[in-house]
N, C-alpha and C positions, 0 to 999 in steps of 0.2 A: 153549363147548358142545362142543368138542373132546374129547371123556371121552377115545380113546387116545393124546392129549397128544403127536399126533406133530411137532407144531413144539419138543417138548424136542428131537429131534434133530437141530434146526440149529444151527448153528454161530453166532456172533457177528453175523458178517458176515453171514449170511445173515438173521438178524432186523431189523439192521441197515435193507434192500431192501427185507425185506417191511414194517416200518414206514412208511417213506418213500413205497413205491408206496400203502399203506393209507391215508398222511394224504392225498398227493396225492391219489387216489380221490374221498375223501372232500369233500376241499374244494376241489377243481376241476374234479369231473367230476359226482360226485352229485348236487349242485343241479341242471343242468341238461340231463341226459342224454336226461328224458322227452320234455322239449322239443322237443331234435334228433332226436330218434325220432320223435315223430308230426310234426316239420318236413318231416323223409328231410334232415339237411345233419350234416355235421361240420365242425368248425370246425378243419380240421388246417394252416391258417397261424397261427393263435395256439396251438395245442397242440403241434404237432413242434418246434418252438425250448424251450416249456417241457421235454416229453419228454427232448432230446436234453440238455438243462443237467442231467438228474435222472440222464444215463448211460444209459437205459430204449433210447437206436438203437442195436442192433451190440451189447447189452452183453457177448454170451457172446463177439466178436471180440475179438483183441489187434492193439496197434501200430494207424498211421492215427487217431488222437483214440477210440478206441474201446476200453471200458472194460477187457476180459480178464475178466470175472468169469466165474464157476464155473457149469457147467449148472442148480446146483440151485439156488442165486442167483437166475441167470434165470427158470426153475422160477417160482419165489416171486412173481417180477414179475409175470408173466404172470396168475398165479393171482390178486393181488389189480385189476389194473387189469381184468381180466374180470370181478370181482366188482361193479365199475361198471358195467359193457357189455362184451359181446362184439366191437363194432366197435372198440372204444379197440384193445383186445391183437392187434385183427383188423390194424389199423393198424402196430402197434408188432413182429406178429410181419411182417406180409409187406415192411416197410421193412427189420429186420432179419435176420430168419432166410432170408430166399428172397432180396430184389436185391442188398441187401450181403455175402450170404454166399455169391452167385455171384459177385460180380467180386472178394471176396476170397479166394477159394478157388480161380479159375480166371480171375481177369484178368490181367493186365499190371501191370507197376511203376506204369508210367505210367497206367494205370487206376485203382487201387488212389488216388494220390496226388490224381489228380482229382477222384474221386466221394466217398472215403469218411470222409474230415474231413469233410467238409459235407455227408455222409448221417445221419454220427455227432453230428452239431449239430443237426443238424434244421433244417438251413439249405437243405438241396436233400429231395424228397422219389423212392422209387423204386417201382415195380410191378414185378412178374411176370408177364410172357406166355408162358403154355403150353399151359391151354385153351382148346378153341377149341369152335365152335358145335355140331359134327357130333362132335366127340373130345372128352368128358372125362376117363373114366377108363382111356382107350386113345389113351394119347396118342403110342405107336409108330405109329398110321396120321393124325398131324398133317398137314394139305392146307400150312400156311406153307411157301412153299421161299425159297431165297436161291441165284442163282445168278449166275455169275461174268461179269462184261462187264471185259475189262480187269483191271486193278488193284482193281478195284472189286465189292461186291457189291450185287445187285438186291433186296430184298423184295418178296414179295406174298402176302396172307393176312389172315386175320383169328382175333384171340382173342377170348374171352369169358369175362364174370364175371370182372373183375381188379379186384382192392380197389386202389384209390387211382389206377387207370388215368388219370383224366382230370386229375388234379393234380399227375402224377408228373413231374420232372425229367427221369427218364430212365427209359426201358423195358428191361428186361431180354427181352428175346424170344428165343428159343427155333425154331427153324425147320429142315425137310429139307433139305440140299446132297448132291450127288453126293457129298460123303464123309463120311457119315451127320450126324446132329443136332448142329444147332450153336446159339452164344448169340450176341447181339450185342445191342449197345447204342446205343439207339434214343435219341437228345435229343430233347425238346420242342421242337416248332417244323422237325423236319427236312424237308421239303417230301414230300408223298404220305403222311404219317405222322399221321393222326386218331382223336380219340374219341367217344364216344359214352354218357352216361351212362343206365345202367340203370332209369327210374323204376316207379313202383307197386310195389315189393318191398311186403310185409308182414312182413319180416323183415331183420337188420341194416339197419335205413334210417338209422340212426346213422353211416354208413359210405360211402364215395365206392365202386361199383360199374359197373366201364364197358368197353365193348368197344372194341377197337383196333383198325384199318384199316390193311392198309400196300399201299401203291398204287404201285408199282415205285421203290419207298423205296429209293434211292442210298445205301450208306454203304462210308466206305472201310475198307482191310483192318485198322488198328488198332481199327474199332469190334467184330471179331470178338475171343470172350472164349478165347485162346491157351491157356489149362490144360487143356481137356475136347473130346471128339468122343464124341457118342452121348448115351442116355440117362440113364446115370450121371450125367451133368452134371447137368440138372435134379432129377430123382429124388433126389438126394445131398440138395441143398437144401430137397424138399420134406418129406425124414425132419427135418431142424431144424426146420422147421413142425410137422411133429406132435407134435415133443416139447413144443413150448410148448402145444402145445391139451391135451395130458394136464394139463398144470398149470392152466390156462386154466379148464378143464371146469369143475375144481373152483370156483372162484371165481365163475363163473354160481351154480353148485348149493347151494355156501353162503349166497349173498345168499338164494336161495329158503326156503332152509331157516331163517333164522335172521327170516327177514321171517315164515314160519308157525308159528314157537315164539311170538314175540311177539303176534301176532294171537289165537293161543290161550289165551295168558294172559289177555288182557285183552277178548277178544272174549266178552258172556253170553248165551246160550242157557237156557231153559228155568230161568234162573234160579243157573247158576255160570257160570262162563266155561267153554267149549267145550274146552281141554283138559285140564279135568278129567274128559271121557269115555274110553272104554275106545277106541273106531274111532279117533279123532284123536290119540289116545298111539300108536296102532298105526303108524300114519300115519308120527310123526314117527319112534321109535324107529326105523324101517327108515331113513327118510331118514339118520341120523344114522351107522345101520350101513355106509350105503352112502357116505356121505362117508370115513367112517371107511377103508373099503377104499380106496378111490380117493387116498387121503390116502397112504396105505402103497404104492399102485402106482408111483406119481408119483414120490417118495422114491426108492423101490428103482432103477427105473428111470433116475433124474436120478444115483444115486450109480454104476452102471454106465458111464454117459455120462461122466463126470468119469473114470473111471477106467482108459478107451477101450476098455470090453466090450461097451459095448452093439451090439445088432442089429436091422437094420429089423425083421425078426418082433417084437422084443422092444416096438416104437415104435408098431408097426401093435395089438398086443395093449394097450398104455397109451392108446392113443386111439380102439378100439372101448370098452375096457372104462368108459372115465371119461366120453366125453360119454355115454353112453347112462344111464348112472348116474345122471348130474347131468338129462338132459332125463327122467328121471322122477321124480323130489328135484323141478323143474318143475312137473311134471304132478299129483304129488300136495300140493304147496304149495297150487297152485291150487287143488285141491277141499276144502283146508285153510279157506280165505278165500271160499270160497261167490263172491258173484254181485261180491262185491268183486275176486277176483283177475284180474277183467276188464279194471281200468281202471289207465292210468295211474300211478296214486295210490299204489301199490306197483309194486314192478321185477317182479315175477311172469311177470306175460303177456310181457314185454318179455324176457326174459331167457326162456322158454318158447319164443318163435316164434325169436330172434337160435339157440338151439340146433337149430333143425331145419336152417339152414342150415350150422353146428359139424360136424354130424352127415354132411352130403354133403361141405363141401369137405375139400381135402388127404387124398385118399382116403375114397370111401363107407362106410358101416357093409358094404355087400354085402363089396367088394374087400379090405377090411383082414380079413372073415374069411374069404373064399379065401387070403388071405397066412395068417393060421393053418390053414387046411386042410390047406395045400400043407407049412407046416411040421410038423405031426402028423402026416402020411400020405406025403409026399414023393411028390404026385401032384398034378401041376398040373389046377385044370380051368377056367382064364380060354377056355380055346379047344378 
């Protein structure tokens, strides 16, 4: 249903990925997804080892067991294991795009050789700590500091909302020092170092969601991440997050959309199936406009990335325009499917509510379009 045939535009290789994440999808995630949704559990000890065999942790990283493939590659990945759930790609991007892509971007040899073969396996898992309770999307006034006793440094702080927080191997955390923002790497099990998992969400419950504790958390000077001081550090990595949610987006938005083509068809009303009327043609034709664009964003964008032009603006613009697209491709699926798009029994509702939190993290819909205000007008107004 793709009418502007924009997967003619990939490459081999890149069909290649998106096949492979689609069957995977399909036959390892789509049976039982609804389950771990209305559970609240993911099953990411027997899924990260699958993941990481399929290349799916680190793929856009080279060197360290990790695959080198191409932005749009990943792109692709991301787009169809979201078409299962959000939490899966929520998984696969913040192992990859954010903890592995800080300590390969800004660790140590000796970092780098420790963590990231066995991030890239899916044999160790990682989180990112940078929000915190009082600081989301101002995370220059972060309360975490680290400061110096010795040879050594101190943590105290806390984050919030970190996908895979309480199952992770290692924390990437994020913290104030007298010589501005730094990372360091937190193991499981380091004493004063606790989680907390998030429960009652109504949204990504498919997903390990948990806050972290560090309670004058001792770590020595090789656990700080040697490439970055400030907030370039983080920030850097969390533009790789958002390029995978522009791909991401889409793959929620298509399952919606291709679950209210089908319903249409075979759903009768009044005596034909239901889209045989003129409102539910209306309905879908926009849905399909709108994938349509968001298909060409993603593309455009992913082929900049590969070719090292792209710009945060340009990252912040592919990730307001495509989940907002996709969470109303959601929203009108659902009223597609009447009192049915309630349940379970379709990904509709499930892939509707997983977007409203798509939509806040890794920058707000507010914040990503003050990032285009600021770039149309060249006039900041965060403050």
């Amino acid at each position: 249903m793709d009418l502007l045939r924009v997967d003619d535009q990939l490459t081999d290789e890149e069909r290649l990925v998106r096949d492979t994440a689609r069957r995977y999808a399909a036959d390892r995630i789509e049976p039982h997804v609804a389950d771990w949704f209305e559970e609240g559990v993911f099953p990411a000890a027997e899924l990260a080892p699958e993941l990481g065999e399929l290349g799916f942790l680190g793929m856009h990283l080279s060197g360290y067991g990790c695959p080198g493939a191409g932005a749009v590659a990943y792109g692709v990945a991301c787009r169809e294991l979201e078409a299962a759930d959000s939490g899966l790609r929520s998984f696969v991007s913040v192992q990859g795009s954010l903890a592995m892509s800080a300590i390969h971007k800004y660790g140590s040899e000796e970092q780098k050789q420790e963590w990231l073969p066995r991030m890239a396996a899916g044999r160790a898992i990682g989180c990112f700590g940078l929000t915190e309770p009082d600081h989301g999307s101002d995370p220059a006034n972060m309360r975490t500091h680290a400061k110096r006793e010795g040879s050594d440094w101190i943590l105290n702080g806390s984050k919030m909302w970190i996908t895979n927080g309480s199952i992770a191997d290692v924390a990437v955390v994020w913290a104030r020092t007298d010589d501005g923002v730094r990372g360091f790497l937190v193991p499981r099990g380091t004493p004063g170092f606790t989680t907390r998992d998030v429960h009652k969400k109504l949204s990504l419950r498919a997903s390990v969601t948990s806050e972290l504790s560090l309670d004058d958390v001792r770590l020595p000077e090789d656990a700080t991440l040697p490439g970055v001081r400030g907030l370039r550090g983080p920030l850097g990595c969390l533009s790789e997050a958002r390029y995978g949610i522009i791909w991401g987006a889409i793959g929620a938005g298509r399952s919606c959309y291709e679950t209210a083509v089908e319903y249409a068809r075979t759903r009768e009303q009044f005596g034909r199936p239901i889209g045989g009327f003129q409102l539910t043609q209306e309905k879908l034709a926009w849905m399909e406009v709108a994938l349509g664009q968001a298909g060409l964003v993603a593309l455009h964008i992913g082929r900049l990335k590969e070719a090292g032009k792209v710009t945060p603006q340009q990252v912040s613009f592919g990730k307001l325009a495509n989940v907002r697209a996709a969470l109303d491709i959601a929203r009108q699926a659902r009223s597609v499917l009447g009192a049915n798009g309630v349940t379970l029994e379709y990904p509709v509702i499930r892939h509707m509510t997983n977007l409203e939190s798509v939509l806040t993290y890794e920058g707000t819909q507010e914040v990503h379009t003050l990032v285009l205000g600021e770039a149309i007008t060249g006039l900041s107004a965060y403050r």
